[in-house]
N, C-alpha and C positions, 0 to 999 in steps of 0.2 A: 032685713035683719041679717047681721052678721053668724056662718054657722062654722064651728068646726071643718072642714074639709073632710076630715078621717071620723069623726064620730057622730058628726051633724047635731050635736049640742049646739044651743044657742049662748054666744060669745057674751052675749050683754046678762045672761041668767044666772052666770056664771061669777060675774061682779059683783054679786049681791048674795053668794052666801059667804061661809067661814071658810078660813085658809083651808081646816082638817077635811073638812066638804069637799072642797077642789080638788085635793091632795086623793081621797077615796076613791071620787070621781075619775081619776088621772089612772087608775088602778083596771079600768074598761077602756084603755085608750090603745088604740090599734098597735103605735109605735114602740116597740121593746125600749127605746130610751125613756120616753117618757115613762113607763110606768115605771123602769129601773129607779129611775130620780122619785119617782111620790113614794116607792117603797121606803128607798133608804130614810127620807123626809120621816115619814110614818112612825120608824123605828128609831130614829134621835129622837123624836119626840113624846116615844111611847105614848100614842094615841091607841089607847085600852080599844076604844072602840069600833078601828077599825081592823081588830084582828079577823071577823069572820069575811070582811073581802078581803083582805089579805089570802086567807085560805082561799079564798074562789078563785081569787084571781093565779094563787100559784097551781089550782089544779085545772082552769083553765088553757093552760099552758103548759103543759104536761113534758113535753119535746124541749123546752127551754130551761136546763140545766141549773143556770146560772141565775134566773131568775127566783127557779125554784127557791135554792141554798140562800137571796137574800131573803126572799118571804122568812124565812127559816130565821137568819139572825134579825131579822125587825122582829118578830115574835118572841126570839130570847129576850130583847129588850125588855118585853113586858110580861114578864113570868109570875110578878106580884100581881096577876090578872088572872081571874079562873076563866076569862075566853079565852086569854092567849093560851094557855096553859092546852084548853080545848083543842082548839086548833094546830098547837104544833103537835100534840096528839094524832090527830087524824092524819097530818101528813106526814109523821113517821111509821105511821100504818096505809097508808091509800095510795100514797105519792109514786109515779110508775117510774121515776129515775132513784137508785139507786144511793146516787150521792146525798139526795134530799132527804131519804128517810133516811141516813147515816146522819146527817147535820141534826138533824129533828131530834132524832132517840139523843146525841152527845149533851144538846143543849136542854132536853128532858134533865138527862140524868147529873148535870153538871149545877142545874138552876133547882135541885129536891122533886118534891113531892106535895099538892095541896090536898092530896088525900088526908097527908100527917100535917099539914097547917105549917107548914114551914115555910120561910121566907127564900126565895134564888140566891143562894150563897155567895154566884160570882157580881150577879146585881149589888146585896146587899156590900160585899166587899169596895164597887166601884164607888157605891154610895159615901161610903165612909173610909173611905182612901185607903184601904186593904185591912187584913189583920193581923197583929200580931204575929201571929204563929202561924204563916203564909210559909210557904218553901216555893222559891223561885221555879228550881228545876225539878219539884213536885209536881207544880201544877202547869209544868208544859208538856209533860211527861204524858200525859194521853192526848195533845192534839198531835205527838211526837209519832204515839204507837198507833193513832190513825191515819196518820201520812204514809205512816209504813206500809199499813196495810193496804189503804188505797193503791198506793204504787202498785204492790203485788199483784192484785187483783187486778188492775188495769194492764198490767205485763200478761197475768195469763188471758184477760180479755182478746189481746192483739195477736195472740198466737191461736185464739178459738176463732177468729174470723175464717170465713170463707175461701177455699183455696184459689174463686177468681179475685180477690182482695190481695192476696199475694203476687198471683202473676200478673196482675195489671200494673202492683208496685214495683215488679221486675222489670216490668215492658220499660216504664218510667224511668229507671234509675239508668238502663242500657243505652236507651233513646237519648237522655240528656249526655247522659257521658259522652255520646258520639258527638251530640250538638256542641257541646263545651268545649270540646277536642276542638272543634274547627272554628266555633265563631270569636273566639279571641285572636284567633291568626288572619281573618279576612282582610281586616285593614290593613294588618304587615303586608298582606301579599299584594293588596292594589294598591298601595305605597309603593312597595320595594320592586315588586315582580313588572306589574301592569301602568305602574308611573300614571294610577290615577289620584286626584287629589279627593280634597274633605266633598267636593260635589255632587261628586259621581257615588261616593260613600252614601251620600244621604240621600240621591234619589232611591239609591239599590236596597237600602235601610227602608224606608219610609214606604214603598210600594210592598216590598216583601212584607211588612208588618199591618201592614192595613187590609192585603189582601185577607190573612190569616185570621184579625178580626172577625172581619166582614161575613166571612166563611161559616165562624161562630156560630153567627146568627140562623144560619139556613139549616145545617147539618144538622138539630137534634131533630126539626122539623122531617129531613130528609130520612132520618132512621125512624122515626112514629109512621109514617109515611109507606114505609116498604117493608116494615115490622121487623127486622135487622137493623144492631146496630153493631153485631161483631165486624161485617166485612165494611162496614167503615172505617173502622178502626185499624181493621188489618193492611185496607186500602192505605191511609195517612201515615200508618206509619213504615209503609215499603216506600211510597212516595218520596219521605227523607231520606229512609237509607238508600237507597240508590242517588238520592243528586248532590248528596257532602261528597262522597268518591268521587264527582266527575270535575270538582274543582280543579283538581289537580290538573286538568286540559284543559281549561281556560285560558284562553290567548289575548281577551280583550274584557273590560268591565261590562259590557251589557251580556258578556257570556254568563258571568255575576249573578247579573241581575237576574237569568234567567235561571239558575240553580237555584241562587236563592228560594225568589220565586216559586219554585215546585215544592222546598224544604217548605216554606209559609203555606202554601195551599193544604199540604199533608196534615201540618198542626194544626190548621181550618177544620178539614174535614175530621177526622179523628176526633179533637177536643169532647162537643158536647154528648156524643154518643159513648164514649169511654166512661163521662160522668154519668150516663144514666143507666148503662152496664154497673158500675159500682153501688148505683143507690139502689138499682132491683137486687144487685146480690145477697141486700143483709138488712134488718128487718129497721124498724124507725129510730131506735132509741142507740143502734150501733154506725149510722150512718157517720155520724162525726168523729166517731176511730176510725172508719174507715178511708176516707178520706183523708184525715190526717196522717195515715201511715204511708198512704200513696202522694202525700205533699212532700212529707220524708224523704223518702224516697228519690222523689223526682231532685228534691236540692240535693241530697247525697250526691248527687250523680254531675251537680253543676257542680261540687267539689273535687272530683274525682277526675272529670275530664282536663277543666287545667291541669291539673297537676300529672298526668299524663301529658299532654301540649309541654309543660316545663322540661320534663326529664326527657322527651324526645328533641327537645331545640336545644337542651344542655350537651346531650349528645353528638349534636351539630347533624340534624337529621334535617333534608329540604322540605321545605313546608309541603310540596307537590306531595311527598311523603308519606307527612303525617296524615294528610286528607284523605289518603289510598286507605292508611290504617285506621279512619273511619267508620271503613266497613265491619268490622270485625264487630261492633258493639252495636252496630244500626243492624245487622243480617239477625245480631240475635236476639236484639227486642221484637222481630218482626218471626222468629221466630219461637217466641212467646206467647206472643199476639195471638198468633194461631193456634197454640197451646189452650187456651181460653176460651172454657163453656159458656155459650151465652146464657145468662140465668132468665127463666120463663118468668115473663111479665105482661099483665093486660096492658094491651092499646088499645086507643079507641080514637080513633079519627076521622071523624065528623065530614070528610068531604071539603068544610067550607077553605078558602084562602083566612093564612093570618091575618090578620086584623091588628096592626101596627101605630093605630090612631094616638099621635100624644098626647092629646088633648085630653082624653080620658085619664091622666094622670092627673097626680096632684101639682099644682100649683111650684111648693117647692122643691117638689123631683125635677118638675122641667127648671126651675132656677139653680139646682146643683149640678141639671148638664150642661149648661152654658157656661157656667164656673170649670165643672171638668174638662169642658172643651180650652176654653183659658189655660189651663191650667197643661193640658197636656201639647197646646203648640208651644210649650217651653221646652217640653219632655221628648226630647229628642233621642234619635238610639242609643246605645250606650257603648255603641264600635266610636264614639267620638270621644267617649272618655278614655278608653284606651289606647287611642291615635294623640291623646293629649300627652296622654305619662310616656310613652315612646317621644314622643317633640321635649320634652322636658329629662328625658335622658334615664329611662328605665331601659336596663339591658334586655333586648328583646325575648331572651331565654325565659325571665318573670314576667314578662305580659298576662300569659295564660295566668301566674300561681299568683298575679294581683288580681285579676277577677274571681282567683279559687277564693280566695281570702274574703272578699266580698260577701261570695253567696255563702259562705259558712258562717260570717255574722248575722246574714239574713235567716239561715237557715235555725241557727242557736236563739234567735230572738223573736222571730214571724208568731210563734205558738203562742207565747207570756204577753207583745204587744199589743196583739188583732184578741187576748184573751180582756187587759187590760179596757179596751175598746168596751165592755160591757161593762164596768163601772165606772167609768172616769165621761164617758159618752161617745160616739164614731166622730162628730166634729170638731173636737177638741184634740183627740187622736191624731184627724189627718191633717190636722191646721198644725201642728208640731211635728210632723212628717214632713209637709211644705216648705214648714220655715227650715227648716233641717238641711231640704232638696237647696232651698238655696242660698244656705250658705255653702255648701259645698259647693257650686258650680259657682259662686264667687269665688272663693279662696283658690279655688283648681286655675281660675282664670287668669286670677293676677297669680300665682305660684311661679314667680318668675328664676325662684331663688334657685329651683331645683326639685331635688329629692325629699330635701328633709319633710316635710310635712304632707307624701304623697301616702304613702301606707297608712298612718293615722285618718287621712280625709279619704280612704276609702273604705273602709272601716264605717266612717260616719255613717256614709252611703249605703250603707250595709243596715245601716239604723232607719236610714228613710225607708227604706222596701220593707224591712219588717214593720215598720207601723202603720203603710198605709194599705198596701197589699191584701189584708184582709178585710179592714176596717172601710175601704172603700166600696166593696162588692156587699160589706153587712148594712152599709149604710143605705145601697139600694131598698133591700129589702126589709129596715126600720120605716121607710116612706114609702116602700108602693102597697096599695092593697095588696091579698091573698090572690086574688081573683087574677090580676094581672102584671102575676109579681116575673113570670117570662118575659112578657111585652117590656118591663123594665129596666131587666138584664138583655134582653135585647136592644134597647136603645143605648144604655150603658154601654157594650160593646160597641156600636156603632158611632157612637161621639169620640170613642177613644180609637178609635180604628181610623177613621176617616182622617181626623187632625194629627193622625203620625205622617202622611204625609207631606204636607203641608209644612211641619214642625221639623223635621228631618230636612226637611230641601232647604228651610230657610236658612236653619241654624251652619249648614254645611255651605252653602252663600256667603252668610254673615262670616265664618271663616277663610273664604278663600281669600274672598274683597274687603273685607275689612280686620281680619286678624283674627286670634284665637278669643281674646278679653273682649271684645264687642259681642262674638257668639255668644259666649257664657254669661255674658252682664243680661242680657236679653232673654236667654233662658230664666236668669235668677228674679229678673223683670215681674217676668209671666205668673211665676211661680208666690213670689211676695205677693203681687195684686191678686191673685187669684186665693188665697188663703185668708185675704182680707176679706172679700167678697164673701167667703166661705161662712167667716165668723159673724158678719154682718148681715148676711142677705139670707142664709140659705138657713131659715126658722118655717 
């Protein structure tokens, strides 16, 4: 007998009731997509009867914001219903996210009263194609003055956060800037300085970046471990600042690789202890401001560094230079770092070794890492794209302010896209991220023309990172259980780690020995069949 995977329902019992049945059914289903989808279902359909699991199901899930607000508009649907009416009652009174009983009460007081026997006024209006004596700019005028207000409220939200939510968001903005300062210049410098070509780039790329993965994995382990996890943090991120300044004495590219190198290892060890410093700091329902202000943050800062890199190479300053001046932004994230209470949190660890078994997944988790792995030996560093617009005639002064321009479209867009991810679905998301990834390293390939259409196609690129960046890491954890949703993200990490290098060596081959358009065709290759696969296989 065929079962569910994630809810161990029987497949074939499931054939033989009614659509609305499935659709309720789908409302107890592990994966945030699926039940997103039988909501909305629910609520076109105005299915009266399934408002009180609709209720269960949004107060089951209490932590998921988004889910909440749509239980909330399926429920407006059916306001000519004294359950629904019931129910979106109760969670504008019980509901522990704030947005939700703000949706609940609107769509109460929007839709009457069945106390007085009245009919949902905005209902009855859709019914019969509005009325008469409607006012366009009446009746947007309160979803107007609760946009406002929300804003507000969410502005003094981000200012009541914790003051380690601040300096971690400081460590992040300093730390980047430093990094952005220098990783646009690398390739000019083992081009121009060290007369290394795209090979030496991509091994130096692709070990540095796998390393830093890999790291990932062990490091939050390493902090549950020794019940610290500030001097992790302080540890990765001195580790960077001290090895961007020693660039400047570089005499040969494996000196490179071995800077690098330490910068990757820093961002290893640091990363998942930094995150779990941020999520003890502030309690369950502020976690996602939190970290969002410290994602802020960190792209502010990949803005901020180019555009320093610009004005210092506008200046005619030698790169050996800039990298000196490095230090100034890496000494003071690191002395942030240190600035930074670690906030008191139960550990509890067990003694046993992780326990790392894939097989204990489901099914199509291990088929979306075998796609992600596809998909990312196409995804090679991105000093290649850089080393591309310099071969095609970008004045080396805007190298850095063309990757500024990048991470500020990523930065402008990552929030609304990875948001969009929850109702549109994560692999629909990142299957339009893919196709995105490669048209742009087609067009980049053959761009034989020049200039004109370098700024607009990085820009695009700016559109792939915001949509898949988020929606890739939610999509883990739409498929793994609860129970082993680490084990998840840790393999995820590790598919994406391992095949950077790999994907980095090849593509920077494919350029030396066969040209720049072979590289990038083959990139855009990986990237096509892997999005196919995506849309087809990974259910």
């Amino acid at each position: 007998m065929e079962v569910c995977p994630y809810c161990g329902s029987s497949v074939a019992d499931q054939h033989h009731t009614s659509y609305a049945a499935r659709l309720i059914h789908a409302l107890s289903h592990p994966l945030a997509e699926v039940r997103m989808r039988a909501i909305i279902a629910l609520g076109l359909r105005r299915e009266e009867g399934a408002a009180t699991a609709l209720l269960a199901c949004a107060l089951r899930h209490p932590v998921d914001v988004t889910e909440g607000v749509a239980v909330a508009q399926a429920l407006g649907n059916m306001l000519d219903s004294r359950p629904a009416v019931q129910a979106l009652t109760v969670l504008s009174e019980r509901h522990p996210a704030r947005a939700v009983r703000r949706a609940s009460r609107a769509l109460l007081q929007a839709g009457g009263s069945w106390r007085h026997g009245h009919r949902a006024p905005a209902l009855q209006e859709r019914r019969c194609g509005g009325s008469s004596g409607s006012n366009p700019d009446r009746d947007r005028s309160p979803m107007n003055g609760r946009s406002a207000t929300e804003g507000v409220q969410m502005f003094r939200q981000v200012f009541s956060l914790p003051s380690t939510v601040w300096l971690l968001g400081l460590v992040s903005l300093f730390n980047d800037s430093a990094s952005e300062l220098v990783y646009p210049l690398v390739p000019i410098y083992l081009a121009s300085v060290l007369m290394a070509g795209p090979r030496a780039l991509g091994i130096i790329e692709g070990i540095a970046e796998m390393v830093s993965s890999l790291l990932k994995l062990f490091s939050g382990i390493i902090a549950d471990r020794v019940h610290r996890a500030k001097f992790l943090v302080v540890c990765g991120y001195s580790l960077a600042a001290i090895s961007r300044p020693l660039l400047a004495f570089a005499t040969a590219w494996p000196i490179v690789l071995a800077l690098r190198f330490a910068d990757r290892l820093g961002k290893g060890l640091r990363s998942s202890p930094r995150d779990a410093m941020l999520a003890a700091s502030v309690s369950g329902d502020q976690r996602g401001l939190a970290f969002g202000l410290q994602r802020a943050m960190d792209n502010a800062g990949a803005v901020v560094g180019p555009l320093a890199a610009t004005m210092l190479i506008a200046a005619e300053m030698p790169i050996t230079e800039i990298f000196l001046w490095a230090s100034l932004p890496g000494a003071m994230a690191v002395f942030l770092a240190v600035s930074v209470r670690e906030p008191a949190r139960e550990i509890r660890y067990d003694g046993k070794p992780p326990d790392w078994n894939l097989q204990k997944l489901p099914r199509v988790f291990r088929r979306y890492l075998w796609v992600l792995a596809l998909f990312t030996l196409g995804n090679s560093s991105n000093m290649f794209l850089l080393l591309r617009a310099r071969e095609l005639g970008l004045p080396e002064y805007q190298v850095p302010l063309l990757w500024g321009a990048t991470s500020l479209v990523a930065m402008l867009f990552s929030t609304h896209l990875s948001g969009l991810s929850d109702r549109v679905g994560r692999v629909p998301m990142i299957f339009a991220g893919w196709m995105i990834y490669a048209l742009f390293y087609l067009c980049l390939g053959l761009n034989g023309s020049g200039l004109s259409l370098l700024w607009p196609l990085f820009a695009f690129y700016g559109l792939f990172m915001a949509a898949t960046e988020g929606a890739e890491k939610a999509l883990v954890a739409d498929m793994a259980p609860p129970a082993l949703l680490g084990t998840a993200y840790g393999w995820f990490n590790l598919t994406t780690g391992v095949m950077l290098l790999p994907a980095s060596f090849i593509f920077g081959s494919l350029w030396q020995y066969a040209g720049p358009v072979t590289a990038f065709g083959f990139a855009a290759g990986c990237s096509l069949l892997a999005a196919i696969l995506l849309k087809l296989w990974v259910k």
